[in-house]
C-alpha positions in Angstrom: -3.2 -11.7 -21.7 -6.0 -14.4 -20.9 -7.9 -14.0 -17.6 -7.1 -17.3 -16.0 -9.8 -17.1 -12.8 -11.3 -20.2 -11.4 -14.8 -20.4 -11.0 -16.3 -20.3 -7.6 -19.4 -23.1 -7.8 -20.6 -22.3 -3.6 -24.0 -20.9 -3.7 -24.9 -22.7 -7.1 -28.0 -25.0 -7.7 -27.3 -25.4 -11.0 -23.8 -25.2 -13.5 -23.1 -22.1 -15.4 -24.6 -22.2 -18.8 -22.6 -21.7 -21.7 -18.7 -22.3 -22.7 -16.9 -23.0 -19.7 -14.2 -20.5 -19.1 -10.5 -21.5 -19.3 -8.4 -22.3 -16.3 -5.0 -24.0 -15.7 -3.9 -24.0 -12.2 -0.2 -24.0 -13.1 -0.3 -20.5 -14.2 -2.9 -19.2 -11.9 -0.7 -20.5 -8.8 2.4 -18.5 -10.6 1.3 -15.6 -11.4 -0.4 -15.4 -7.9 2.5 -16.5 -6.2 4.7 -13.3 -8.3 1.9 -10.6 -6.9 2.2 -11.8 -3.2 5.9 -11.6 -3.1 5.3 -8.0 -4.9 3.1 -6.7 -2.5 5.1 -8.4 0.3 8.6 -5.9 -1.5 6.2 -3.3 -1.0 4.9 -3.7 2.5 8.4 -3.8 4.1 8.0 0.0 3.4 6.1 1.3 6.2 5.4 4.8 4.3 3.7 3.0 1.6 2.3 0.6 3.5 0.3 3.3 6.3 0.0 6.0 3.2 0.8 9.1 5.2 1.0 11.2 1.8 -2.3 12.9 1.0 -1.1 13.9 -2.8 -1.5 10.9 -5.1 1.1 12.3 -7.0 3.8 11.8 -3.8 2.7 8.3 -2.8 2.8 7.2 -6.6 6.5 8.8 -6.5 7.5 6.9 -3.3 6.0 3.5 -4.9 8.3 4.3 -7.7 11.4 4.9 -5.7 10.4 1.6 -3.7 10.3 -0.4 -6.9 13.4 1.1 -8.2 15.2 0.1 -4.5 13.8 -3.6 -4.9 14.7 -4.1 -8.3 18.9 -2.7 -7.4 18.7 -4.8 -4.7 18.0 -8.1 -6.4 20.0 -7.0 -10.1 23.1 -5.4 -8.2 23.5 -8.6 -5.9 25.4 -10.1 -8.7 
């Protein structure tokens, strides 16, 4: 995977020296746009959303559950 960040020019006098990095704003607003709607699945579950759970290992198990509920709900829909 290739990071694929845009450089942020406020605060700069002068350009960044050296090879510019690589950017193409096609797949930065895709792969943006699949995280928001991944963390938007996950906030509609308030217990992961608030993390009442003070194991790591019982929150990670609910986020696993979660996932598993989203992805049934959009592959069973059929």
């Amino acid at each position: 995977m290739i990071p694929n960040i845009n450089a942020n020019p406020r605060g700069r006098k002068a350009t960044k020296r050296g090879r510019k990095p690589l950017f193409n704003s096609a797949i930065f607003k895709e792969r943006f746009n699949t995280i928001e709607r991944v963390f938007g699945w996950e906030d509609k579950f308030r217990r992961l959303l608030l993390r009442f759970d003070r194991l790591s290992q019982l929150h990670y198990a609910f986020k696993i559950l979660a996932y598993t509920m989203i992805n049934l709900r959009h592959f069973c829909q059929g």
